[in-house]
MMTF fields as JSON, N, C-alpha, C and O atoms, coordinates in Angstrom:
{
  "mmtfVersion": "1.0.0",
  "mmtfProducer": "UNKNOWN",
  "numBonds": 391,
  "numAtoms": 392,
  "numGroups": 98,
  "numChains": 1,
  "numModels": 1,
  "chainsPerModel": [1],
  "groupsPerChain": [98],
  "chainIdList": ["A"],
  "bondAtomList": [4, 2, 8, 6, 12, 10, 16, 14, 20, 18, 24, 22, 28, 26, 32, 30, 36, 34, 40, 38, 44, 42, 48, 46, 52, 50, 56, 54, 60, 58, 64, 62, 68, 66, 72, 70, 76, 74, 80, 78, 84, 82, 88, 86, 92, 90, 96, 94, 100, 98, 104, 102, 108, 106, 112, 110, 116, 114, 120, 118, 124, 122, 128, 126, 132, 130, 136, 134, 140, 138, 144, 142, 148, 146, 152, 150, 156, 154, 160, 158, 164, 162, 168, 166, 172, 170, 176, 174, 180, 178, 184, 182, 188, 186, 192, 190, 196, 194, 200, 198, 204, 202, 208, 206, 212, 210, 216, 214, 220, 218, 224, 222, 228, 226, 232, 230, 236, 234, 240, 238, 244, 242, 248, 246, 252, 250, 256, 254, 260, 258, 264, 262, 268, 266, 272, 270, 276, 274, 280, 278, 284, 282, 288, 286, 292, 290, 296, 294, 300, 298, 304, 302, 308, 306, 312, 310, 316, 314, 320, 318, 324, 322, 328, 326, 332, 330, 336, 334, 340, 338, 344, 342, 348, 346, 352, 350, 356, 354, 360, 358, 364, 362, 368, 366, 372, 370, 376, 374, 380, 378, 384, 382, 388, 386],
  "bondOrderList": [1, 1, 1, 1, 1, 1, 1, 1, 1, 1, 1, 1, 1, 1, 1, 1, 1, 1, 1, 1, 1, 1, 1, 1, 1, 1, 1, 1, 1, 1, 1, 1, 1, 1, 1, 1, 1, 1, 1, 1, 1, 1, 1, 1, 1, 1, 1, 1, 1, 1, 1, 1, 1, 1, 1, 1, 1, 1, 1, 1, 1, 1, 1, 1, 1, 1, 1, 1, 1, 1, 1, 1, 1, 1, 1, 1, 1, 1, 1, 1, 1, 1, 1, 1, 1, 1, 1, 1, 1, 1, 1, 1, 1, 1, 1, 1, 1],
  "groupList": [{"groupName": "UNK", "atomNameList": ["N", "CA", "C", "O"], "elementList": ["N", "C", "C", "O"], "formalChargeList": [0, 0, 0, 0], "bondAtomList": [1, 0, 2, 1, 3, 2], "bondOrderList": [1, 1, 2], "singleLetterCode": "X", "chemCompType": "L-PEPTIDE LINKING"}],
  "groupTypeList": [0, 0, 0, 0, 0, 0, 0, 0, 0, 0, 0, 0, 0, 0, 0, 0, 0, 0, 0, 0, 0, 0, 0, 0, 0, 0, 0, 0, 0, 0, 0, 0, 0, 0, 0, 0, 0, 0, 0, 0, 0, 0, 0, 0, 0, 0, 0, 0, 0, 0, 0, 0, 0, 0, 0, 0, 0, 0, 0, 0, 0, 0, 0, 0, 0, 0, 0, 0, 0, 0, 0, 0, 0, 0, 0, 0, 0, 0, 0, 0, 0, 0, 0, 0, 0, 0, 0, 0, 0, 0, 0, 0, 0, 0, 0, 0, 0, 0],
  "groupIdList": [1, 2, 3, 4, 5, 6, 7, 8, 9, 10, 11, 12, 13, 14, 15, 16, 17, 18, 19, 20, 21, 22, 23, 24, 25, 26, 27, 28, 29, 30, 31, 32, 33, 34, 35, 36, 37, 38, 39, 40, 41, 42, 43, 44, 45, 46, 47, 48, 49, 50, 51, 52, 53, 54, 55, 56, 57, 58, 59, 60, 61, 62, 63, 64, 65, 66, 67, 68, 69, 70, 71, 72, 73, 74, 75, 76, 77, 78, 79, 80, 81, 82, 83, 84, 85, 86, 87, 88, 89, 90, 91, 92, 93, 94, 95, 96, 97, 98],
  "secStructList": [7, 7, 7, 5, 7, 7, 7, 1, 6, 6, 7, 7, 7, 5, 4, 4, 4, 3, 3, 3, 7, 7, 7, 6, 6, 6, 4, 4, 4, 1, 6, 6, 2, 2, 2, 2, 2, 2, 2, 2, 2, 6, 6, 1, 7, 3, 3, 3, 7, 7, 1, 1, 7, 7, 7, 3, 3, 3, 3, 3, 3, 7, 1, 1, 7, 3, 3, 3, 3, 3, 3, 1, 1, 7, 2, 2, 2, 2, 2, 2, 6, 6, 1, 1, 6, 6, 1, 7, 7, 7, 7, 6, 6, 7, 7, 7, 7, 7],
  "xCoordList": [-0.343, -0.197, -0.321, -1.184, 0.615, 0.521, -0.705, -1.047, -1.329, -2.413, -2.15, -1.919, -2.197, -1.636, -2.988, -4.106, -2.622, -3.687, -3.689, -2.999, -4.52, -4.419, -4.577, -5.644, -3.631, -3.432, -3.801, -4.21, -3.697, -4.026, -2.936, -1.73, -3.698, -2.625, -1.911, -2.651, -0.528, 0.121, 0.733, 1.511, 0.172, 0.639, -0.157, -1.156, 0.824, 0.133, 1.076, 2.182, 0.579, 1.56, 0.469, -0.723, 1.497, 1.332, 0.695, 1.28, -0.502, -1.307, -0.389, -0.307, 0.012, 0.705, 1.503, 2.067, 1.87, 3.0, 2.427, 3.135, 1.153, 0.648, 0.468, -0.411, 1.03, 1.254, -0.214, -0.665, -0.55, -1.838, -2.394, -1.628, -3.392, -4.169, -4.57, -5.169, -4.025, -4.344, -5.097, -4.595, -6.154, -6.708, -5.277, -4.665, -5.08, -4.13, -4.228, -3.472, -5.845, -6.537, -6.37, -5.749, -7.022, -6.942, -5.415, -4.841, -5.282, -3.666, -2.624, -1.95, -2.764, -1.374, -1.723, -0.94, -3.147, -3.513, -2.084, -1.444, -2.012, -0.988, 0.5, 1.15, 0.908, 2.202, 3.463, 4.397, 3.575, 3.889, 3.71, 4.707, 2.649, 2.198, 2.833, 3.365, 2.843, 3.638, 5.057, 5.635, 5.508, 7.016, 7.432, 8.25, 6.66, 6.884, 7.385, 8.506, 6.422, 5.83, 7.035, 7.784, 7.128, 8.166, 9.771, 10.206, 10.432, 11.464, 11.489, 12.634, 10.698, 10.187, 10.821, 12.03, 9.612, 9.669, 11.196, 11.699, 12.105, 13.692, 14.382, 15.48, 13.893, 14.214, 14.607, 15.419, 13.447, 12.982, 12.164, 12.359, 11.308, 10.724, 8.8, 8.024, 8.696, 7.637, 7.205, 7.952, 5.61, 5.627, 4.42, 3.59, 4.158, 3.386, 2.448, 2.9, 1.229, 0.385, -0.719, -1.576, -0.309, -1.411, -0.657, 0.54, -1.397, -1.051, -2.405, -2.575, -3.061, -4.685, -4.06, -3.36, -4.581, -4.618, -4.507, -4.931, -3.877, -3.466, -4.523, -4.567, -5.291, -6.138, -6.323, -7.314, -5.101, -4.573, -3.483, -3.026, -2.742, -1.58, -1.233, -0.967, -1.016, -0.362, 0.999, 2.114, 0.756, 2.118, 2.697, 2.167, 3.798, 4.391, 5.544, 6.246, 5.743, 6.921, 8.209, 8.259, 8.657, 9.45, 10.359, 10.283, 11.565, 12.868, 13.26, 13.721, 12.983, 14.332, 13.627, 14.087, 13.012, 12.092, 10.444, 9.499, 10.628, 8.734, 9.356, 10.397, 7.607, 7.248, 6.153, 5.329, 5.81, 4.306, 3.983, 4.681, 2.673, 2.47, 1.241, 0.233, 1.453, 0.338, -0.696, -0.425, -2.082, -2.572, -3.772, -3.735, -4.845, -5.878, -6.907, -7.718, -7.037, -8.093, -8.588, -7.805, -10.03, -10.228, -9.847, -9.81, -9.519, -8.979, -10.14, -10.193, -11.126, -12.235, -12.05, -11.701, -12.208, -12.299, -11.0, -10.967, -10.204, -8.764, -8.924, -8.404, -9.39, -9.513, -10.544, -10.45, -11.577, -12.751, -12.158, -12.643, -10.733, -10.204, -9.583, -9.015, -9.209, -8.324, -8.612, -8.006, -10.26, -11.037, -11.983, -12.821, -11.894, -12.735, -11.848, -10.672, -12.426, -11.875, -11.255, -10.267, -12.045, -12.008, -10.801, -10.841, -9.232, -7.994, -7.343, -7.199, -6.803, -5.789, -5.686, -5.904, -5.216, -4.703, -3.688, -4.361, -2.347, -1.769, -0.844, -0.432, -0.892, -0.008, 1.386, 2.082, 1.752, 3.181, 4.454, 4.506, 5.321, 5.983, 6.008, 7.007, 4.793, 4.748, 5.312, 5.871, 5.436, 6.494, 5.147, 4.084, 5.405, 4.824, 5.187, 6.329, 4.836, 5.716, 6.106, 5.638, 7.268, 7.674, 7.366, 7.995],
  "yCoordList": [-3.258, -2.076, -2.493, -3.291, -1.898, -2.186, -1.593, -0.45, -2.254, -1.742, -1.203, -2.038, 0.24, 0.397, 0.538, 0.713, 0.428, 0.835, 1.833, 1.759, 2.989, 3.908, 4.073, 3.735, 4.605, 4.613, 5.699, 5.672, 6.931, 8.347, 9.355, 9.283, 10.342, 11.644, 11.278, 11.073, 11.074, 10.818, 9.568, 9.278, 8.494, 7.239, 6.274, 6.481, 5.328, 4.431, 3.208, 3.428, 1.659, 1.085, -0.225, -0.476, -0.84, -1.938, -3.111, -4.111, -3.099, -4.004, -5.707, -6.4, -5.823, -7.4, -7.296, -8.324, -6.026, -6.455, -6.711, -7.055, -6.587, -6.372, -7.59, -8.32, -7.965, -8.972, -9.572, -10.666, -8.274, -7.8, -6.71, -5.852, -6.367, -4.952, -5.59, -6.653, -4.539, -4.636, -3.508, -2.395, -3.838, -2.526, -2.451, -3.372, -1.062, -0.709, -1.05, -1.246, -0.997, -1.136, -2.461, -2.762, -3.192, -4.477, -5.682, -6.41, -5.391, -6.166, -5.804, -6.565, -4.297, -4.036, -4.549, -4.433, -5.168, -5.895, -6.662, -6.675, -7.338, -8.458, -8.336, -8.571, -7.917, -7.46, -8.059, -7.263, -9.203, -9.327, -8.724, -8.081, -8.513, -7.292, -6.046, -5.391, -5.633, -4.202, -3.834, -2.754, -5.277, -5.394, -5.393, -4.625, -6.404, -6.308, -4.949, -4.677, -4.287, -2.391, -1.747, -1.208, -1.94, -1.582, -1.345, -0.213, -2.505, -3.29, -2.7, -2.384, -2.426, -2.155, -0.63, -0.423, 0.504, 1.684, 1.797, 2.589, 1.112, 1.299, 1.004, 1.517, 0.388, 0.119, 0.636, 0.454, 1.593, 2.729, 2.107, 2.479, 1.261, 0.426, 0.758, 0.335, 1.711, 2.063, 3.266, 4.244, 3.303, 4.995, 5.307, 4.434, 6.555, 7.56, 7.647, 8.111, 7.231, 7.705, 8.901, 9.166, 9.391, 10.458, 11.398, 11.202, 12.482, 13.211, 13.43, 14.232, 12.165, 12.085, 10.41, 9.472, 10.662, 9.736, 8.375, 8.501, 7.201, 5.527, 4.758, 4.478, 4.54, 3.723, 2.178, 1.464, 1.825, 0.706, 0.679, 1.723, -0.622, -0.65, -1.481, -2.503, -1.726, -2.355, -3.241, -2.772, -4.213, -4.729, -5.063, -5.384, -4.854, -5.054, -5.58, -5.534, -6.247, -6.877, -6.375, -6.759, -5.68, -4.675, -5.402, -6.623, -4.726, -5.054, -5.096, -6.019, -3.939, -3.352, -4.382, -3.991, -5.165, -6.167, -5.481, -4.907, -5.769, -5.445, -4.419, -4.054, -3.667, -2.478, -2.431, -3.332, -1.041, -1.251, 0.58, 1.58, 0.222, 1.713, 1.971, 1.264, 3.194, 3.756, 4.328, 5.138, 3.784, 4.365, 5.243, 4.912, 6.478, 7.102, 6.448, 6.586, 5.547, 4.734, 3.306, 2.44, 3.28, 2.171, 0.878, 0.759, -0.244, -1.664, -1.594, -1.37, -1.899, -2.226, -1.553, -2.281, -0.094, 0.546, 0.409, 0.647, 0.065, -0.706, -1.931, -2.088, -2.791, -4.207, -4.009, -4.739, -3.104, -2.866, -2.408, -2.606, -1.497, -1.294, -1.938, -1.7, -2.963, -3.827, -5.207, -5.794, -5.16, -5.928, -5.151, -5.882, -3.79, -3.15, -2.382, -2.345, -1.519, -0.603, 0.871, 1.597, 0.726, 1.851, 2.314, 3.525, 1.695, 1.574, 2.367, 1.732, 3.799, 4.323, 3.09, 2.116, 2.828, 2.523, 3.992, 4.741, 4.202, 4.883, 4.24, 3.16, 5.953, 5.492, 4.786, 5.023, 3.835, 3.336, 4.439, 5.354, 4.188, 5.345, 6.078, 6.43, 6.218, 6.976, 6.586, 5.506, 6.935, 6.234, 5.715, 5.686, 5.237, 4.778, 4.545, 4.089, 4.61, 4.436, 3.497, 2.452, 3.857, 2.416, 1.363, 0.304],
  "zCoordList": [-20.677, -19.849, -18.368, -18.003, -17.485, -16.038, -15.392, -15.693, -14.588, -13.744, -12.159, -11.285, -11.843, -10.237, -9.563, -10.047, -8.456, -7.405, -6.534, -5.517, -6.823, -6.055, -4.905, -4.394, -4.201, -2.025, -1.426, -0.265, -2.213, -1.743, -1.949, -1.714, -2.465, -2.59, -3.654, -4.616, -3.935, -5.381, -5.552, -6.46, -4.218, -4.024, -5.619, -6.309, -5.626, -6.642, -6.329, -5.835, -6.661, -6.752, -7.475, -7.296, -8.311, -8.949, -8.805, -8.388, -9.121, -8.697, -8.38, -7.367, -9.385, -9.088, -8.295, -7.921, -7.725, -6.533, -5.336, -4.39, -5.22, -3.922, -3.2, -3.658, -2.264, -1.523, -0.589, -0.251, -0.455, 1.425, 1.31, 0.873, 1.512, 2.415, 3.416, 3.577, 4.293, 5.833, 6.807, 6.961, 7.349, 8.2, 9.306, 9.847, 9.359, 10.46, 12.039, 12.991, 11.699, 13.427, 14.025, 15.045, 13.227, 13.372, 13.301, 14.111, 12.092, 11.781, 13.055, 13.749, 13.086, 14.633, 16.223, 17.166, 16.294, 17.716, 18.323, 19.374, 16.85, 17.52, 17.32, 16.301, 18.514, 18.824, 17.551, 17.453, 16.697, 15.621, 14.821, 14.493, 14.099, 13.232, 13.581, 12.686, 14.789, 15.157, 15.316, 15.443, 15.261, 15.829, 13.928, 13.422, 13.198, 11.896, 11.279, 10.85, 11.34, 10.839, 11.018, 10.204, 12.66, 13.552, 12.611, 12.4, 12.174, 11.629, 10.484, 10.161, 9.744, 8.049, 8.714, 8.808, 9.202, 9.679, 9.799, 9.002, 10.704, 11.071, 9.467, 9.252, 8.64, 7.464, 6.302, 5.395, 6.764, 5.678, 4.704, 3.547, 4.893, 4.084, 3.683, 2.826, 4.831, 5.182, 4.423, 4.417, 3.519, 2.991, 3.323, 3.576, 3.367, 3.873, 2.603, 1.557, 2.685, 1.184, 0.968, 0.124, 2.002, 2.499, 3.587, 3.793, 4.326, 4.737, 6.31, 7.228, 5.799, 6.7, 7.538, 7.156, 8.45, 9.908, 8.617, 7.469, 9.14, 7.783, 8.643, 9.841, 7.671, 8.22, 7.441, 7.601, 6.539, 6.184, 5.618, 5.152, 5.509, 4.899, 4.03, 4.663, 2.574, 1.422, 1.663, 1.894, 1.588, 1.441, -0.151, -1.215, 0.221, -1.834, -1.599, -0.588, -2.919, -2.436, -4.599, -5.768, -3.955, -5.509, -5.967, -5.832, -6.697, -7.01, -5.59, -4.918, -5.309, -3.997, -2.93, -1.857, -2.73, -1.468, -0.694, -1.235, 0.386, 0.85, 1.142, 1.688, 0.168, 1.015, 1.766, 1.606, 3.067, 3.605, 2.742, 2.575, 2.434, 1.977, 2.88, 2.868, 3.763, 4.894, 3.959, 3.073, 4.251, 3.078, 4.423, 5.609, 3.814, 4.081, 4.162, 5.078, 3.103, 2.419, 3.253, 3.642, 3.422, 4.006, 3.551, 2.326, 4.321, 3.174, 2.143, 0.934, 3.199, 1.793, 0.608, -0.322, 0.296, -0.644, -1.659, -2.867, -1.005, -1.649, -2.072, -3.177, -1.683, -1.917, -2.944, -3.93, -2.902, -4.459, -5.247, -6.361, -5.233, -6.458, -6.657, -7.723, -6.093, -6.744, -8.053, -8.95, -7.233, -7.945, -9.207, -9.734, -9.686, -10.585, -11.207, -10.845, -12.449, -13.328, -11.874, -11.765, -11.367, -10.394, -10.269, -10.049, -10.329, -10.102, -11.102, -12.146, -11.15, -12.373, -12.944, -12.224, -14.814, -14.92, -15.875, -16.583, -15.788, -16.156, -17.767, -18.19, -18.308, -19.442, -19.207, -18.219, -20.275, -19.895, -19.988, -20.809, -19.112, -18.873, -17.486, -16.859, -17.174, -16.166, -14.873, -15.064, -13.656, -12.306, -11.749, -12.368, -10.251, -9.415, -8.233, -8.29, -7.189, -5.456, -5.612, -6.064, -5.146, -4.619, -3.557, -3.538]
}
């Protein structure tokens, strides 16, 4: 059974795809990081996992190539589910963000 990781609101995405968690605050200092985001965002590559201020971001890498998923959720508390039961795991079948 696949294991996702929950981002916020009805976001989920696949634990093995996950490339990075990144604090938003920190990671966008350096004008690379922002120009990156930037490129993705013009892309359409970029998703919204919440509807509350992103205070990190997921990188994944899919079929369709990288995604960034804006998450609510602090890295940390992302990076602990990534490492514990804490993480949906969902029945097979079900979707997941892309």
């Amino acid at each position: 059974m696949d294991c996702y990781l929950h981002l916020g609101a009805q976001s989920l995405v696949l634990k093995n795809q996950i490339i990075g968690i990144f604090d938003l605050d920190s990671a966008t200092v350096a004008m690379a990081t922002r120009d990156f985001l930037a490129s993705m965002q013009r892309g359409g590559a970029v998703r919204d996992a919440g509807e509350d201020l992103p205070k990190s971001f997921v990188l994944t890498q899919t079929k369709q190539g990288c995604v960034a998923a804006l998450s609510p959720l602090n890295p940390s508390a992302l990076l602990h589910r990534t490492r514990t039961d804490a993480a949906p795991n969902l029945l097979q079948g079900e979707r997941h963000a892309n």
